[in-house]
C-alpha positions in Angstrom: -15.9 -23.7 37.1 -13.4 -25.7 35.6 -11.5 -24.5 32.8 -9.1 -26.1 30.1 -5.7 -24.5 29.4 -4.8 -24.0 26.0 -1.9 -23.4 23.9 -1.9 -19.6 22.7 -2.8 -19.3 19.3 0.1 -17.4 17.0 2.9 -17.7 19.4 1.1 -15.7 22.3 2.6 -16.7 26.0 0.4 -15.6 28.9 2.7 -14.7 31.7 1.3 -15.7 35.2 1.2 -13.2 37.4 -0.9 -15.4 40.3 1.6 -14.9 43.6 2.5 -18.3 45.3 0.6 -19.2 48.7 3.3 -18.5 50.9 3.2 -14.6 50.0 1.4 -12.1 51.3 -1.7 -11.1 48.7 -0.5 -7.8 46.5 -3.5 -6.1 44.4 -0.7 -4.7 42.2 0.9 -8.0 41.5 -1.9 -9.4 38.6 -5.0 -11.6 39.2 -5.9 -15.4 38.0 -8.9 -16.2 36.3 -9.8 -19.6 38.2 -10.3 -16.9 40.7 -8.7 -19.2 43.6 -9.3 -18.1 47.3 -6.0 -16.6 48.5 -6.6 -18.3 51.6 -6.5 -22.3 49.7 -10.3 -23.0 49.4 -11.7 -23.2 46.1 -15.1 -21.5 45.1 -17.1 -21.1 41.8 -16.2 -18.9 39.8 -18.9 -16.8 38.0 -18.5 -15.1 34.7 -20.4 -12.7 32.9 -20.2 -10.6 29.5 -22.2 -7.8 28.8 -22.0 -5.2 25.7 -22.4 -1.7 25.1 -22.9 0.2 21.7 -19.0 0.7 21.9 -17.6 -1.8 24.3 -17.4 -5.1 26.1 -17.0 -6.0 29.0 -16.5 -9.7 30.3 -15.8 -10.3 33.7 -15.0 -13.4 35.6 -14.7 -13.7 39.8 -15.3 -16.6 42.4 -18.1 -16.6 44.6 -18.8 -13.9 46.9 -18.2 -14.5 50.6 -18.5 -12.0 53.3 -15.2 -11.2 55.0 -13.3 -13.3 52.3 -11.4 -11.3 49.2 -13.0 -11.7 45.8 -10.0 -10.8 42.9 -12.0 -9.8 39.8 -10.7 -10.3 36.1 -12.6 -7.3 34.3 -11.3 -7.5 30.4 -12.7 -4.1 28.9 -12.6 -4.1 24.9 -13.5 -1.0 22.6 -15.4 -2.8 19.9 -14.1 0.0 17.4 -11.4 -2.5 16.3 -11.6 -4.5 18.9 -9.0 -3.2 20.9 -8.6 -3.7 25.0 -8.8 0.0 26.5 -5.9 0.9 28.0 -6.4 3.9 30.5 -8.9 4.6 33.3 -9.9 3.2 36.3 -13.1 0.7 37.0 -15.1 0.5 40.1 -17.3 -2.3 41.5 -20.3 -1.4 43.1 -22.7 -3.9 45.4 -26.2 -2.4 46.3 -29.7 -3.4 47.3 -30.7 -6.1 49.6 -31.7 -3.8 52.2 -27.9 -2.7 53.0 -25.6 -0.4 52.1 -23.8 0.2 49.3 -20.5 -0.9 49.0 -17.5 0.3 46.5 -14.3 -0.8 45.8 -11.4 1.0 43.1 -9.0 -0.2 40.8 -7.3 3.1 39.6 -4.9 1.0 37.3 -4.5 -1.8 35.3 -2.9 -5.2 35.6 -2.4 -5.5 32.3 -3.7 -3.7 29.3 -7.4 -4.0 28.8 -8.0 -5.6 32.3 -8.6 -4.4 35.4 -8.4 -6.4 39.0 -10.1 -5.2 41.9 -10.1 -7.3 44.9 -13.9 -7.1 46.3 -14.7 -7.9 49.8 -18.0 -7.8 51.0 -19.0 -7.2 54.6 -23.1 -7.6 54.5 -24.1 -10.8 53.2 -27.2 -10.7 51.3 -28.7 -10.3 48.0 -26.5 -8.1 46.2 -26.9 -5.8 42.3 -23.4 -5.8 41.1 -22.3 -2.9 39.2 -19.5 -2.1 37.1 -18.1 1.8 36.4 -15.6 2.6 33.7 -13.8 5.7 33.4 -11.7 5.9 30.6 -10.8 9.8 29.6 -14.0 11.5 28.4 -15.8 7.9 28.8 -17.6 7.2 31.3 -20.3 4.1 31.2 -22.4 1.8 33.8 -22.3 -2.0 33.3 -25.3 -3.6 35.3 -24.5 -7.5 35.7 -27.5 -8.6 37.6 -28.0 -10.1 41.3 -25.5 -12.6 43.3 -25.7 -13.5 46.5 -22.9 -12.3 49.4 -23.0 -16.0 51.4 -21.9 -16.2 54.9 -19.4 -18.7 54.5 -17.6 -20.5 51.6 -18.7 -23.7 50.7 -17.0 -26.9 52.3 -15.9 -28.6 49.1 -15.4 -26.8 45.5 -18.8 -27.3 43.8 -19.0 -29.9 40.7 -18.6 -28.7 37.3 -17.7 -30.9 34.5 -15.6 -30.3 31.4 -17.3 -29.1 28.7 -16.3 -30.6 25.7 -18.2 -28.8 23.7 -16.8 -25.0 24.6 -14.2 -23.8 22.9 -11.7 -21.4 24.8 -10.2 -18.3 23.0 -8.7 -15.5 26.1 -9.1 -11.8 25.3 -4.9 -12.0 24.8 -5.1 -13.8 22.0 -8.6 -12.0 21.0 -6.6 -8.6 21.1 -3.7 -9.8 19.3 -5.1 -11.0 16.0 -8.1 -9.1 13.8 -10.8 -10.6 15.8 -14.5 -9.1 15.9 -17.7 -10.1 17.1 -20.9 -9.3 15.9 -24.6 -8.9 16.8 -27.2 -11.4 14.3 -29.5 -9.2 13.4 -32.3 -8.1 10.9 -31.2 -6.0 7.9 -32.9 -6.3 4.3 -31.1 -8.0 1.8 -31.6 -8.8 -1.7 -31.4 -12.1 -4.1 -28.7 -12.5 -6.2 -26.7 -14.5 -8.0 -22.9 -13.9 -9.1 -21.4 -14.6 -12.3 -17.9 -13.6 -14.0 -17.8 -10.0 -15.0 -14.9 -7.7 -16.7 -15.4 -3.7 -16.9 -14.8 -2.4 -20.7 -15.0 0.5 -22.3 -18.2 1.4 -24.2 -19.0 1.3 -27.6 -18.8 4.8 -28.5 -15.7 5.5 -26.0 -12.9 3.3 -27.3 -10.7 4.6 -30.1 -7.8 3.4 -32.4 -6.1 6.2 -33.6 -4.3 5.0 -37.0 -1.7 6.9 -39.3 -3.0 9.1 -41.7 -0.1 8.3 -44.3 2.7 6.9 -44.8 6.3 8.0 -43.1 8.4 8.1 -40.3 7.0 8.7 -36.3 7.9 11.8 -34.7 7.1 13.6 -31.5 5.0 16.3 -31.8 6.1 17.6 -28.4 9.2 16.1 -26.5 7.8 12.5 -26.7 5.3 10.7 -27.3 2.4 10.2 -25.0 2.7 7.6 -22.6 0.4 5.0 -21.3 -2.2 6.8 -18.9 -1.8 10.3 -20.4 -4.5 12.1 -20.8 -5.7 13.8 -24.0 -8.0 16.0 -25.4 -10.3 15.4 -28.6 -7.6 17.5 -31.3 -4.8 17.0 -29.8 -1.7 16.2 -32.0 -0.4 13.0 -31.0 2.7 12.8 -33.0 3.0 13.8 -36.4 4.5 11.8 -39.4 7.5 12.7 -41.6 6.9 11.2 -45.6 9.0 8.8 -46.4 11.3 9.9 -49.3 11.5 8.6 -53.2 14.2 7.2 -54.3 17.6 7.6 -53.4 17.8 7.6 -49.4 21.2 7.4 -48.5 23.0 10.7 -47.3 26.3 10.0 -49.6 23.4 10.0 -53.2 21.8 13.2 -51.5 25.2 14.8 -51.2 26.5 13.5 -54.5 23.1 15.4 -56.2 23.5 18.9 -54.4 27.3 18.6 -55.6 26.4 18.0 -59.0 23.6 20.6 -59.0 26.3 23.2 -58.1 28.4 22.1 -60.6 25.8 22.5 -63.2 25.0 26.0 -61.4 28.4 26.8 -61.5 28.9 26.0 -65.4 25.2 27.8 -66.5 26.5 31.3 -64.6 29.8 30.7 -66.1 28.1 30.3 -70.0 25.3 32.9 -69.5 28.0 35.4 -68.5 29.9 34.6 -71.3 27.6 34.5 -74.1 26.1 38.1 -72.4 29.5 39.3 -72.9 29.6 38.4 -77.0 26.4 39.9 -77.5 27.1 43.4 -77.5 29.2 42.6 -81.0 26.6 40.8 -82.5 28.7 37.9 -82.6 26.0 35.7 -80.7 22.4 35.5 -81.9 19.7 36.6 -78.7 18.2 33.5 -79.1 21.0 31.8 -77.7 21.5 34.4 -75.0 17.4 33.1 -73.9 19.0 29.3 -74.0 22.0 30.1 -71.6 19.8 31.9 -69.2 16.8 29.5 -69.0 20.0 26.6 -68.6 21.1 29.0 -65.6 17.4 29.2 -63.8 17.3 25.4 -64.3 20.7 24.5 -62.5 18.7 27.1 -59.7 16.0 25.3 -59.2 17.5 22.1 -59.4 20.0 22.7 -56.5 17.2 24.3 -54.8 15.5 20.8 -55.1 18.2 18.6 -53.8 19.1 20.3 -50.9 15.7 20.6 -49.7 15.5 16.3 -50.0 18.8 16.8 -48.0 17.1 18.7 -45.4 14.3 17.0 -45.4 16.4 13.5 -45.0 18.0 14.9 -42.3 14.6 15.5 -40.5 13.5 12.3 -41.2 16.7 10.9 -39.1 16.4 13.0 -36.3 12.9 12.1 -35.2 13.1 13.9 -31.8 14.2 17.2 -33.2 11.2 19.5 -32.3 9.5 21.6 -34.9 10.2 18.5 -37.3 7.4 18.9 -40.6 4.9 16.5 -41.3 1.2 15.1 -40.9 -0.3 15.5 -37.4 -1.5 12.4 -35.7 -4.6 13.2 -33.9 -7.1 12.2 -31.5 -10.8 12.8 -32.3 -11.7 11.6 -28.4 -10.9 12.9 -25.1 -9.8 10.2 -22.8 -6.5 8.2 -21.5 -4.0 6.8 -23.4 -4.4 2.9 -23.0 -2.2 2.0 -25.6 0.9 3.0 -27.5 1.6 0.9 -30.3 5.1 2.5 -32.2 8.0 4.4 -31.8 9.7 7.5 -32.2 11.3 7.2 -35.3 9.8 4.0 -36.5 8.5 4.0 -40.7 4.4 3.3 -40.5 2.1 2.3 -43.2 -1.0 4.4 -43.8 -3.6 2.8 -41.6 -1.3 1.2 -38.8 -2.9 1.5 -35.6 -0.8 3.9 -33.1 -2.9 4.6 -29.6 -5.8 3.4 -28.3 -7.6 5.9 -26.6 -10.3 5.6 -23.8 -12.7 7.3 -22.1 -13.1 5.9 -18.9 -15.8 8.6 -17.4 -18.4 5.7 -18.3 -17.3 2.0 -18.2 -19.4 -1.2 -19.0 -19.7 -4.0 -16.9 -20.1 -7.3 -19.0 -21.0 -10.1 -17.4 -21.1 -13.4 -18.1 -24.2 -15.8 -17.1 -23.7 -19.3 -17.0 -26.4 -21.5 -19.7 -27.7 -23.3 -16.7 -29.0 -19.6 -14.7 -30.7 -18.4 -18.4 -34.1 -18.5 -16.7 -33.1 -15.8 -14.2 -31.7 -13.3 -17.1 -35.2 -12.4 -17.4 -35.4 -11.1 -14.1 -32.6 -9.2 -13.5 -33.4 -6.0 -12.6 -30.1 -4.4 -11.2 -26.5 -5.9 -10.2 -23.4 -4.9 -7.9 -19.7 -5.6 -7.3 -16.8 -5.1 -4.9 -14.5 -2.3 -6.4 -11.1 -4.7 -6.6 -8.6 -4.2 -4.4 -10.6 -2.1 -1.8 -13.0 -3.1 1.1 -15.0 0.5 0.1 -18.6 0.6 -0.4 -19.5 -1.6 -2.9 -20.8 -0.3 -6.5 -24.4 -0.6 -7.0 -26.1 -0.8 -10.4 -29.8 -0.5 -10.8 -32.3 -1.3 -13.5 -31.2 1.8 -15.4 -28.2 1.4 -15.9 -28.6 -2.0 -17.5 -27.9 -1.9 -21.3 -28.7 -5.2 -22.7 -29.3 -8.7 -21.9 -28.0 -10.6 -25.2 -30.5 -13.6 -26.3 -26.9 -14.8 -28.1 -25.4 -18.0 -26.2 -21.3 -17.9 -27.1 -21.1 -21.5 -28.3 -17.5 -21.8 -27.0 -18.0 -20.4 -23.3 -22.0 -21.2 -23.3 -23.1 -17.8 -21.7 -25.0 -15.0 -22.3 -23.7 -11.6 -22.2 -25.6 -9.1 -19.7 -23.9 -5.4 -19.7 -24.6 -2.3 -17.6 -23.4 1.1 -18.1 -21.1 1.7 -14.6 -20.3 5.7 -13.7 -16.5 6.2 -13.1 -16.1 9.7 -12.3 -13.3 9.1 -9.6 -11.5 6.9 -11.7 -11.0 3.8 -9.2 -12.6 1.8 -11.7 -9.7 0.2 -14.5 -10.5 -1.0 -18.3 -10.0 -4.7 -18.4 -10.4 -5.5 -14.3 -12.4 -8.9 -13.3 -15.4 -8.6 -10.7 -17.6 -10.7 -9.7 -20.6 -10.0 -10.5 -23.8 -9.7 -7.8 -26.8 -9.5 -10.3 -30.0 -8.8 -8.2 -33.2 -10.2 -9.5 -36.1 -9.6 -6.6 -36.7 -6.9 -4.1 -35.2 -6.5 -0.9 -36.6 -8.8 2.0 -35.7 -8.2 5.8 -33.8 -11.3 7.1 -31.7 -12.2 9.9 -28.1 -12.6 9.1 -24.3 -12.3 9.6 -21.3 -11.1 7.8 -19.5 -13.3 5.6 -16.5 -14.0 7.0 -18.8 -15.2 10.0 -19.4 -18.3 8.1 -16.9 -20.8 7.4 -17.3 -23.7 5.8 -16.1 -27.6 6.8 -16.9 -30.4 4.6 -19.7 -28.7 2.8 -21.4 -28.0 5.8 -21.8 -24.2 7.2 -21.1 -23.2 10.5 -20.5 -20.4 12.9 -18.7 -19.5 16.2 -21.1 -18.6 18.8 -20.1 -16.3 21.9 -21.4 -17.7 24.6 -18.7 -16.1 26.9 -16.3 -13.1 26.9 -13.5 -16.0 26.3 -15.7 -19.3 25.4 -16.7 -20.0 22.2 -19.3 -23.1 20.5 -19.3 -24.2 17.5 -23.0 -23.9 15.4 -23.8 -25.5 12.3 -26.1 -22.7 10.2 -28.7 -23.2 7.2 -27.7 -19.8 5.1 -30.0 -18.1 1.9 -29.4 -15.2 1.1 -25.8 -13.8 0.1 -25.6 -10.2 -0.5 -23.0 -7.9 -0.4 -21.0 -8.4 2.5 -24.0 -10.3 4.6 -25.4 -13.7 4.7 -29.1 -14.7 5.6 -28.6 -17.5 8.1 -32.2 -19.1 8.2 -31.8 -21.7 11.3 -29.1 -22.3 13.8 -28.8 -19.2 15.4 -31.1 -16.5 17.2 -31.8 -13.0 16.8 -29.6 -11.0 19.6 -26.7 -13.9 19.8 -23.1 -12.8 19.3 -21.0 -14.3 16.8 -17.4 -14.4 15.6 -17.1 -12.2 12.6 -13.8 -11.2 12.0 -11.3 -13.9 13.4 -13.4 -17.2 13.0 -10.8 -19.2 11.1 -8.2 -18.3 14.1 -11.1 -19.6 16.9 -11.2 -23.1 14.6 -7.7 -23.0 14.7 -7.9 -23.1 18.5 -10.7 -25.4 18.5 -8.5 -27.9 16.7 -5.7 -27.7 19.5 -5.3 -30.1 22.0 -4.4 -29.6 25.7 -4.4 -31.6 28.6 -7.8 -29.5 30.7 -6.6 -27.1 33.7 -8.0 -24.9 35.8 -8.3 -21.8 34.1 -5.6 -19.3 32.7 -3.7 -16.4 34.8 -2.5 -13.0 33.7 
């Protein structure tokens, strides 16, 4: 069978490793996947891929001959990320045909993920051929079907024209990008149709926390809370310092508790005076009552000014703990979303400070375009990819909706749909655009594929079939259904076919390469 060399994908060189005709044959020394006679002749070669739960297997070889040696390329894959194995040994069994069984070992590997055991066949009949991997605690059978042993190899290498259509992609290049292939199968799926969505808090769990008066920011702690703190409903937030009447300079403040001792000074000085002319009756008792009340006056007024000198100096030093004032608090438990002052900044009574969420329960609002208002009616759940993640997706049923608005926003011309979304873990973050699956029928079993399966080229849908371990052919698809992570593909593939999921842009890559055509690839 003819095959066309191509140029590696993503820089990969395949070193050949097929020794030259004038050597003696080594088992050790690699294996070619044209499968060339070591003795010159050419014979078909035969390939064949079979899969397991957990691995592939894809096997190429040239026609069996009695007496003559058969190399075999076996390319074992764990389909757990598609990864070549990389220990164990493989055997290859012929049985049946009325003769008896015959085995032959390759204990190691050629390169990593294949194995090449030379098979030569002494009974030439119809034979099963089997195919045993042991691989640590693995240990699995790979039936390929019957191939007849012929007596001799044919005259003249049989006819087998290009195939334009094919496209090749080798397990080395498979094994070095992320590359997967899947199985089309059944699975139930449900209608949908997307539209833009944004998660925001609730009504009832969304808070500005404003000033209670007018003053100056403190902390009511060390600092104030930060963005994604966490708080408690009663929880002091900061607390706020009045701001002082009239004279606010420290030089007028200091001037006023001067001249209040002074006056202090002078009333002690007079009342002790007058009290001393009193015993003679010199000084009337009412005037004895003046000098005193002047003395508890000067008192209480140098009381006063050095308490607005205290408190002035509070007012400056906004991260002094213990600092007086009106507590700012929180009536809601929730994060911090928002901190909109200071330390140390003045506020007016009413200035908004935090904003305060509680993200436990989120709302998802989605927007629905004015031409899908007919489907509003119908929507009886909806889902969305969690940003950022490839996790499970978040799935919303006909509970959790809230409303469907009648409203059309005459500037965007959509209609608001909301559902209540649980966010216990947190992964879900106020403000975050999703697109929005909302479901509107029940679920239907349909054959189908993952998306990345299915690419697109000039408005046309298509997939990469797997017609081959290596060979690859291109299949335009008619999809329906899109949900979740899988697409209902309603004709151009079967039920049971293997596809390209992971990888499919990097097999169009290839397809889009040209090469002159060859005769296979070697390792």
């Amino acid at each position: 069978m003819h095959r066309r060399t191509l140029v590696p994908l993503l820089g990969l060189s395949l070193c050949a490793c097929v020794p030259p005709p004038s050597e003696p044959h080594d088992h050790d020394r690699g294996h070619s996947h044209a499968g060339g006679e070591h003795h010159g002749a050419h014979r078909e070669t035969l390939a064949r891929t079979v899969w397991t739960a957990d691995l592939e297997l894809f096997v190429e070889f040239p026609l069996l001959v009695v007496g003559n040696e058969s190399p075999f390329a076996i390319h074992m894959t764990w389909l757990d990320g598609f990864r070549p194995v990389r220990s164990g040994k493989v055997t290859v069994v012929l049985s049946g045909g009325a003769a008896a069984e015959e085995r032959f070992v390759a204990d190691s590997m050629t390169s990593p993920g294949i194995f090449g055991p030379v098979v030569k066949p002494i009974r030439g009949t119809e034979r099963e051929l089997t195919i045993i991997l042991e691989s640590g605690d693995h240990r699995s059978e790979h039936k390929l079907g019957t191939f007849a042993v012929v007596p001799h190899a044919p005259a003249t290498a049989p006819s087998d024209p290009e195939d334009h259509g094919s496209i090749q992609f080798l397990k080395e290049q498979q094994w070095k990008v992320d590359f997967s292939t899947e199985v089309v199968a059944t699975h139930p799926l449900r209608p949908s149709f997307t539209a833009y969505g944004t998660l925001v808090p609730r009504a009832d769990g969304e808070l500005l926390v404003s000033a209670p008066a007018t003053g100056r920011l403190v902390p009511a702690q060390s600092a104030l809370p930060i963005v994604g703190s966490s708080v408690h409903s009663g929880d002091v937030l900061a607390r706020l310092v009045p701001r002082l009447d009239g004279a606010k300079d420290v030089a007028s403040l200091d001037l006023d508790v001067a001249s209040a001792r002074l006056d202090l000074t002078h009333a002690v000085r007079e009342r002790e005076r007058i009290e001393g002319l009193l015993p003679s009756g010199a000084i009337p008792e009412r005037r004895a009552t003046e000098v005193r009340h002047a003395e508890a006056t000067a008192r209480a007024t140098l009381k006063a000014a050095r308490r607005r000198w205290s408190q002035y100096k509070r007012v400056q030093s906004p991260g002094r703990r213990g600092a007086q004032g009106v507590d700012v608090r929180t009536p809601l438990s929730g994060t911090v979303l928002e901190v909109r002052a200071v330390a140390g900044a003045f506020v007016e009574d009413g200035t908004p400070l935090f904003r305060v969420v509680d993200p436990k329960t989120l709302w998802l609002s989605s927007r629905v375009p004015e031409i899908d208002l007919a489907k509003i009616a119908t929507i009886d759940g909806a889902w969305f990819q969690i940003p950022g993640t490839e996790g499970p997706r978040v799935e919303l049923d006909h509970e959790a909706l809230i409303t469907r608005s009648g409203l059309i926003d005459p500037t965007t011309r959509t209609v608001e749909v909301i559902f209540s979304v649980p966010n216990e873990t947190g992964l879900l973050r106020v403000g975050a655009s999703v697109e929005t699956h909302l479901t509107t029928g029940e679920r239907i079993d349909a054959l189908c594929v993952s998306s990345p399966a299915v690419l697109l080229d000039a408005g046309l849908e298509y997939v990469f079939v797997q017609t081959e371990g290596e060979t690859f052919e291109r299949r335009q698809v008619k999809t329906g259904i899109h949900d979740g992570g899988r697409v209902q593909i309603i004709e151009g593939v079967v039920e049971g076919e293997h596809v390209v999921g992971k990888g499919a842009y990097a097999v169009k890559l290839t397809s889009a390469t040209t090469a002159p055509p060859g005769h296979g690839h070697a390792h």
